[in-house]
C-alpha positions as CSV (number, residue, x, y, z in Angstrom):
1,X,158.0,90.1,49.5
2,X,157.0,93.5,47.8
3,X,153.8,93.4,46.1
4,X,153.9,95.1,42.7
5,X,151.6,96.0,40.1
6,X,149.5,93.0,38.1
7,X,150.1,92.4,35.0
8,X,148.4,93.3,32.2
9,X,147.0,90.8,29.6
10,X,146.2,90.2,26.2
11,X,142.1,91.5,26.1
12,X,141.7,88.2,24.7
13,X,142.8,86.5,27.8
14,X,141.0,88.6,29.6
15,X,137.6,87.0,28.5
16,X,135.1,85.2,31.5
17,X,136.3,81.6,31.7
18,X,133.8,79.3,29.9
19,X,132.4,75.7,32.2
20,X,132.1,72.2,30.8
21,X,131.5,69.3,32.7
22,X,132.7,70.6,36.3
23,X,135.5,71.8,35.1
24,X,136.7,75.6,34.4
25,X,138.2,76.6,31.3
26,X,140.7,79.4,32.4
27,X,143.2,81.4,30.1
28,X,146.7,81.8,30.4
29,X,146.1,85.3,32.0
30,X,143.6,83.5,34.7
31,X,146.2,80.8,35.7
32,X,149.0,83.7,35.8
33,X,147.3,85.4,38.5
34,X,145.9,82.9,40.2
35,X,149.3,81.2,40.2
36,X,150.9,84.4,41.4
37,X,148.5,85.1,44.5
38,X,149.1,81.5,45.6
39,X,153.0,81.7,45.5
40,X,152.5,85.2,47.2
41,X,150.6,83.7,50.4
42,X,152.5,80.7,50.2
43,X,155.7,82.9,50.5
44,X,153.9,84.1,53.6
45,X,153.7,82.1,54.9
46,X,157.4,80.7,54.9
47,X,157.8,83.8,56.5
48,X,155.6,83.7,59.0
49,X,156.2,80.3,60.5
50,X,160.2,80.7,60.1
51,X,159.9,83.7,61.9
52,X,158.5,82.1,64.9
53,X,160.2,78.9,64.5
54,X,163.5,80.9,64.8
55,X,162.0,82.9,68.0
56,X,163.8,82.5,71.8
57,X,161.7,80.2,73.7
58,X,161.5,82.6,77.7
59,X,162.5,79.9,80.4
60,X,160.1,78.1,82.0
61,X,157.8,78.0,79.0
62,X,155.9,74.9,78.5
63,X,157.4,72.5,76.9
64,X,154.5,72.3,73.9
65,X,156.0,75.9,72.9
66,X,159.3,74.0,71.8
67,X,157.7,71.2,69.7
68,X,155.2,74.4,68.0
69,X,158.4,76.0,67.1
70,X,160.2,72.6,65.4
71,X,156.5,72.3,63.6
72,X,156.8,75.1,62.9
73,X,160.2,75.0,61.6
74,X,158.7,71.6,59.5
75,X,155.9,74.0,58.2
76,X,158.2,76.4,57.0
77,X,160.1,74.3,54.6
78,X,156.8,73.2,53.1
79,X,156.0,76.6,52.6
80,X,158.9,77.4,51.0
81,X,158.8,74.7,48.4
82,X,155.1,75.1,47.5
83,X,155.8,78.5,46.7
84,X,158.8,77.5,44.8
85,X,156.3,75.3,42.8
86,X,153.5,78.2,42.5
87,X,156.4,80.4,40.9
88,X,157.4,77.5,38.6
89,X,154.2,77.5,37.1
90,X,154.2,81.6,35.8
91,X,154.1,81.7,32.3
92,X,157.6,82.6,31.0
93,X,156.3,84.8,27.9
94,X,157.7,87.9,26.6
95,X,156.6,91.0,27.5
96,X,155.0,89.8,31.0
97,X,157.0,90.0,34.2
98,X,156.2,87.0,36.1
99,X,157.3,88.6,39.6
100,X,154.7,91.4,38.9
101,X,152.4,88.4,39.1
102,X,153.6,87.6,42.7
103,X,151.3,89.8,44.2
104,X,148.5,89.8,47.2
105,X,145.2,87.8,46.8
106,X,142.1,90.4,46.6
107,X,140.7,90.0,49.7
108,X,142.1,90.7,53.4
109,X,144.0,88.0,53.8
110,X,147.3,90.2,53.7
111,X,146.2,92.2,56.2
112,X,145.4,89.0,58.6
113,X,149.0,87.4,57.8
114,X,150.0,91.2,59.2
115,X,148.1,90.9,62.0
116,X,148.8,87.1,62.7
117,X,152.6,88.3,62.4
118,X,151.8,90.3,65.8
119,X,150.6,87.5,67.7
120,X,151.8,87.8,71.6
121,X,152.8,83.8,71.2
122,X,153.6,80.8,69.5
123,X,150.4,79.3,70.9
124,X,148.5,82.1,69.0
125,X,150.1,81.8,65.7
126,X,149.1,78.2,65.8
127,X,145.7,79.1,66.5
128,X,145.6,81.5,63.8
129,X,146.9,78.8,61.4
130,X,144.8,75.7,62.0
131,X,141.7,77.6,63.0
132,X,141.4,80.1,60.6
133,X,144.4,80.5,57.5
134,X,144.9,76.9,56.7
135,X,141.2,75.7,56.4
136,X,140.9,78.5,54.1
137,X,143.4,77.9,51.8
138,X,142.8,74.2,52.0
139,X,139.3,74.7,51.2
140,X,141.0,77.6,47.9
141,X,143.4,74.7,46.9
142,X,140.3,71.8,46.9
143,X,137.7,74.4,44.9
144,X,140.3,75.2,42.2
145,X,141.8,71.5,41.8
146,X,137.8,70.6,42.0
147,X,137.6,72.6,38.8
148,X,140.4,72.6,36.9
149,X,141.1,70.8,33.7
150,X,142.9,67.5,33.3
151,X,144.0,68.5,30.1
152,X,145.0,71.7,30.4
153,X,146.1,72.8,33.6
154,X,147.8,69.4,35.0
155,X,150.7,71.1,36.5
156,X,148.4,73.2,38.3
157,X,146.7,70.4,39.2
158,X,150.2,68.5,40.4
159,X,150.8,71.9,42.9
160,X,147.0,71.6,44.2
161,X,147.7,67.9,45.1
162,X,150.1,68.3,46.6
163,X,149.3,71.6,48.3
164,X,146.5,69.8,50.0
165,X,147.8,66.6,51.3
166,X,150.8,68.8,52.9
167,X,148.1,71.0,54.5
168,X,145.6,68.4,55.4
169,X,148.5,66.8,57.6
170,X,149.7,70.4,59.2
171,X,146.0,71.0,59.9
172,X,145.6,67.2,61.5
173,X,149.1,67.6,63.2
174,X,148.9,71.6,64.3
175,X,145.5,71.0,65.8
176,X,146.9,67.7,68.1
177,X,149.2,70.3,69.3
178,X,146.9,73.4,69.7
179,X,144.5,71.0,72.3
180,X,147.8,70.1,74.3
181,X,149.1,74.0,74.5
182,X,145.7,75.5,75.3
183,X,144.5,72.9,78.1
184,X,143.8,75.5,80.6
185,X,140.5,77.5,80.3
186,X,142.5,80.9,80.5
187,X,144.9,79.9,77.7
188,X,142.1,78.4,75.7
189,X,140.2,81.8,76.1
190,X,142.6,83.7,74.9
191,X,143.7,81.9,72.3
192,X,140.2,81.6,71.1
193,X,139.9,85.7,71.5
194,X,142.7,86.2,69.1
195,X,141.5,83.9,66.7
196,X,138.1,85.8,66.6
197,X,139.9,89.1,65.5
198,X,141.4,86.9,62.5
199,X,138.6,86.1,61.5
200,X,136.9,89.4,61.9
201,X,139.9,90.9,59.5
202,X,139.5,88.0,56.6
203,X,135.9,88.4,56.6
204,X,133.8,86.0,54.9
205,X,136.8,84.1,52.5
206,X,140.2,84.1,52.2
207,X,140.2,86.2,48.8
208,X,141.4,83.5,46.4
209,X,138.9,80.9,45.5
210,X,135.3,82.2,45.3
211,X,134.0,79.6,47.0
212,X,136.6,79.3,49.9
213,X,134.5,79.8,53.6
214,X,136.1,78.7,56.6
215,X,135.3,75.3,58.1
């Protein structure tokens, strides 16, 4: 997807978001972007796990590459439909071009979907995943819904529900799958070596929630 510019808002919407209780009182301009950077990665990775779902499986390959690739596949609708709901949720106001909204989270996670989209393997783009993207955004998703309003940002809310019980089971089900590919100590190692330049390129968060750290 191409990025494109953010867009500007009202100064008044610009203002810091004001706490009560827990929760975070954000403007329609906060919930824009935010909105927008989820349904970017989200888009993301659609992409990234229908591109290796679709990938030729070499003969002889272990037969744990074929069931990552139809998990993939599975991941890859769910993707697609919770950035469907992420784009659902821009404002439709005039004067403000909600794809301009649809752009990359501040941060480096762009750059580590760009690398993670060069991985030698399906192995490895699991590994990626469950060890280092998902637990991140999983831990974005449960410090925003943690924090937002009942009141005023329930279909936000609805997305972040949902967003996390999908990812909680792709994290449960994609690491089962992880410890069955990389039984050997050579596979394991390298698997583990390619998830350590991932997480050298996100850094310390995944660019989206403040709080978000990796597990």
């Amino acid at each position: 997807m191409a990025e494109a510019p953010p867009a500007v808002v009202d100064a008044a919407e610009a203002d810091a978001t004001r706490t009560e209780g827990g929760a975070v009182f954000r403007t329609i301009g906060d919930l824009a972007v935010r909105c927008g950077n989820y349904c970017w990665l989200e888009y993301r990775l659609f992409e990234l796990t229908g591109r290796a779902a679709s990938a030729s499986t070499p003969p002889g390959s272990p037969a744990v590459e074929a069931e990552i690739r139809v998990f993939f596949s599975v991941m890859a609708a769910r993707h697609a439909f919770l950035a469907a709901q992420w784009r659902d949720r821009l404002p439709v106001r005039a004067g403000v071009d909600a794809n301009a909204l649809v752009v990359t989270p501040p941060g480096h996670v762009g750059a580590a979907l760009d690398l993670l989209g060069t991985a030698p393997g399906p192995l490895f783009v699991l590994g990626g995943l469950v060890g280092q993207i998902l637990p991140r955004l999983l831990l974005a998703y449960g410090d925003d819904a943690a924090h937002a309003s009942a009141v005023s940002e329930a279909p936000v809310r609805a997305v972040l529900g949902m967003a996390q019980l999908l990812l909680g089971e792709e994290l449960r089900d994609g690491r089962t799958l992880l410890s069955r590919g990389a039984e050997g100590a050579a596979a394991a190692r390298k698997v583990a070596e390619f998830e350590d330049l991932l997480q050298r390129e996100l850094g310390d968060g995944i660019g989206i929630s403040p709080g978000a750290r990796a597990s």
